[in-house]
N, C-alpha and C positions, 0 to 999 in steps of 0.2 A: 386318805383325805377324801373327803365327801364334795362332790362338784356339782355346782348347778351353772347354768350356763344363760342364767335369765341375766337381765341387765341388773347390775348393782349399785351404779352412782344415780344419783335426782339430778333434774335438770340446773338444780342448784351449787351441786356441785360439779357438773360441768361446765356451769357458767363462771364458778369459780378457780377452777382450772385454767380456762381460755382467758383467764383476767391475770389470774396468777403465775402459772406455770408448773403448778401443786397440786396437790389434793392426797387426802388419806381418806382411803378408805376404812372405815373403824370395823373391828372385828369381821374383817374379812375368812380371819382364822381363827379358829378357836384360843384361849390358852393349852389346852392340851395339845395341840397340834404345834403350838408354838413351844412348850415343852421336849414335844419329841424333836425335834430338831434341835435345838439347844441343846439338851442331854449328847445327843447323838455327835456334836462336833467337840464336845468336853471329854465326854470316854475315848473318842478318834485322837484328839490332842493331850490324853493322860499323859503321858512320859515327854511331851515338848512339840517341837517341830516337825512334821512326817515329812521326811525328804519326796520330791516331786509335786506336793499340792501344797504344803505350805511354803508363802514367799521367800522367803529366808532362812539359812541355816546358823545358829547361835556361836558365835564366834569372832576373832577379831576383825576387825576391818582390816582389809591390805588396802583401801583407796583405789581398789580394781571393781572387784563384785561387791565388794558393800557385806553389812552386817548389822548387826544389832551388838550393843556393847549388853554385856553378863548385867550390868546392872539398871537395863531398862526391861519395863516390863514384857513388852512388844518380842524382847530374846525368848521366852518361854511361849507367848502366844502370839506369833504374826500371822496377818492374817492369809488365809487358805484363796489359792487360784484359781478360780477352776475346776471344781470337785465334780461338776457334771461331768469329767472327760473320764471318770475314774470308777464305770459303776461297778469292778470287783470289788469295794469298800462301801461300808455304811453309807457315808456321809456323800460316797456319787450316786448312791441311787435315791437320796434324800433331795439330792441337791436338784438332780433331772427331775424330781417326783417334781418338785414346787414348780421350778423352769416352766415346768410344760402345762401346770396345771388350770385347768379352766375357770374357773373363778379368776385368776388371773387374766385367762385371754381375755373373758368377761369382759372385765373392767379396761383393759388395753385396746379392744376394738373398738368400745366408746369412745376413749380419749382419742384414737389415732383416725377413724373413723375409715380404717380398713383392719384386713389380718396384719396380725403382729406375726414376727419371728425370731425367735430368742437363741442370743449371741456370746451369753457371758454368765459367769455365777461367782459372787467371791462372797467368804465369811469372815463377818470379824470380828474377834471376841473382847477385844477392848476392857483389857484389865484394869481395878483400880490403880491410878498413876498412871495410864499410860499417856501418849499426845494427841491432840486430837490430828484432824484431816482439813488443812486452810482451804480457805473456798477455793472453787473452782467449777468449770462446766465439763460435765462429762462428755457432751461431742468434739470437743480439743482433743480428746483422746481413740473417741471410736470413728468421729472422721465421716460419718454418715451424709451421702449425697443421692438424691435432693431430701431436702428436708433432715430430721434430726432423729436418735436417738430417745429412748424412755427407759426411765429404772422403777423398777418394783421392789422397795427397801422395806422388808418384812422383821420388824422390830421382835426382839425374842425375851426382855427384858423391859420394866418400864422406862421409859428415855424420858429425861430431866435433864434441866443443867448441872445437875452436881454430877452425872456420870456420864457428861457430853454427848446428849442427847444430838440430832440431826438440826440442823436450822436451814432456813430456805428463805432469800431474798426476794419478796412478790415483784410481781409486774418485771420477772428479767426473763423469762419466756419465747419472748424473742429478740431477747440480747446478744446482739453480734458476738461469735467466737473472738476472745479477747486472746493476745497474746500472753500470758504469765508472767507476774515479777516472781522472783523467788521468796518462801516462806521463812519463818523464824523458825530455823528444827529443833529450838528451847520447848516452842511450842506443838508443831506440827512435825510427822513423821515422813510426811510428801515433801516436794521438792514448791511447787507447783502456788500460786497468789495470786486470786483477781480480785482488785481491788472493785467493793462494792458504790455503784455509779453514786452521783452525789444526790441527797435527795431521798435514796430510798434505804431502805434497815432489815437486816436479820431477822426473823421470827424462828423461835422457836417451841414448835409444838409439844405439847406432853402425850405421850404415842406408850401406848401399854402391848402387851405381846398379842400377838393375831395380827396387831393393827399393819396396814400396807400404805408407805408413801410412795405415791406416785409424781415423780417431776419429770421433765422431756430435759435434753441432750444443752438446750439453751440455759438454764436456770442456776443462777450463781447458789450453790449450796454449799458445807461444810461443818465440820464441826471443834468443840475445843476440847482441851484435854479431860479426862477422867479424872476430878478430885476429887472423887468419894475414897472412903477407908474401906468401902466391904462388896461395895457392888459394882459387879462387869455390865458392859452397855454391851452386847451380844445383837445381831444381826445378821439378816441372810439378803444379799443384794443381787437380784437380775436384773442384765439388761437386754433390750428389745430395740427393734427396727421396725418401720413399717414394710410391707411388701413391695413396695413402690418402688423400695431403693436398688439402687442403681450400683453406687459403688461404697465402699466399706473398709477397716480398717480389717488385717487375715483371719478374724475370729472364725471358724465354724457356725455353722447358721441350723438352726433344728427349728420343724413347722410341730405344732402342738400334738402333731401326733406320732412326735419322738424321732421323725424322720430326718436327714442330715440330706441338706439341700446344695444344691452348685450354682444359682443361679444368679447371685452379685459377683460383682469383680474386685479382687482384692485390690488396694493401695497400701503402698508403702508409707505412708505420710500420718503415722498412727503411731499407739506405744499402749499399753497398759494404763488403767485407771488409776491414776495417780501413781507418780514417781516416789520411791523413796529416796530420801538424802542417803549417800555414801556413808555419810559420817553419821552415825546414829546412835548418837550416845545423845540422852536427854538433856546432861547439863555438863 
């Protein structure tokens, strides 16, 4: 991947960020670049599940560890953990290539208005039929003190509503961490429901492959099911802290030059990015 390290967003769209909570950066990557990665986590998930990076192993539910029933789609492709932690495989040394990559920090030192450090990586390949992801804020989950949390959702497919594209609540930014109702898992594959404040609405952007959405750890976002017949909504998601922070949910922390740092303190008061339901059968 080709990096420049000039600034990428106009002051327009960081003004529309600090309004919103959001911002896409457009063609931050190529299609080819968004190709290769794409390609690369569909040959890594040919034959189903890879035990250790994908969430889930296909099987029945015991109402212990949970599962995906045989006839949702999510049992053939759930989405991948953490594939940075895994670079003897493809898809970990893909996955840390983007994590780290500068055009990223680029665009993340802008918004944060210090060094970013990057804490997370998950894929998701989101087959036709599958359910989508109910809103929710991502610092419920990584816990980020002071301050919040940023994701860099690097679209690998064109995102629409027919194949539950991302949608993103403006002006929720700096929306207090909401406690969770639980979601419809008719609908939704997470556990996880914030109900969006009265007054404001859902957008959803048309984001083509290269494109990079940026939203912070506050920002009601989610999305709905895939009801297209033929096309996967494919994604690569990282997340980031600024340097500032203090204390954090046990992720591993890498500064952009690959290096694995100690220098937050973990909390226990954290969990994974969005819960799956137990019961995971679609209908």
């Amino acid at each position: 991947m080709n990096a420049t390290l000039e600034c990428l967003l106009t002051e327009q769209q960081l003004s529309e960020f600090r309004r919103d909570g959001f911002v896409i950066a457009r063609g931050l990557f190529t299609p080819e670049e968004a190709a290769l990665v794409r390609d690369a986590f569909m040959d890594f998930n040919r034959n189903g599940p890879v035990e250790g990076i994908s969430e889930m192993r296909r099987g029945k539910v015991d109402g212990t560890t949970g599962g995906y029933d045989a006839s949702d789609p999510l049992s053939f492709y759930p989405r991948m953990m953490h594939p940075h932690k895994h670079p003897a495989t493809p898809v970990g040394k893909i996955a840390m290539q983007f994590m780290i990559e500068p055009r990223v920090q680029a665009v993340l030192s802008q918004l944060m208005g210090e060094a970013p450090y990057a804490v997370q990586s998950m894929f998701y390949f989101k087959p036709p039929g599958a359910r989508g992801q109910d809103f929710h804020q991502d610092n419920f989950y990584l816990r980020v003190k002071p301050g919040t949390c940023m994701a860099a959702w690097l679209a690998l497919d064109t995102c629409d509503a027919d194949n539950g594209g991302m949608m993103c609540v403006p002006d929720t930014g700096s929306y207090p961490i909401q406690c969770p109702d639980k979601s419809d898992p008719k609908l939704y594959f997470t556990t996880e429901h914030v109900e969006i404040p009265e007054g404001k609405h859902a957008v959803l952007p048309i984001m083509q492959p290269g494109d990079v959405l940026f939203f912070n750890g506050q920002t009601i976002h989610g999305s709905g099911p895939n009801t297209s017949k033929d096309r996967f909504r494919r994604s690569l998601i990282c997340h980031y802290v600024p340097q500032s922070t203090v204390e954090m949910a046990g992720y591993d922390v890498y500064d952009f030059a690959g290096n694995r740092l100690n220098n937050i303190k973990k909390n226990g008061d954290a969990g994974p990015c969005g819960t799956p339901h137990l019961s995971t059968k679609p209908h």
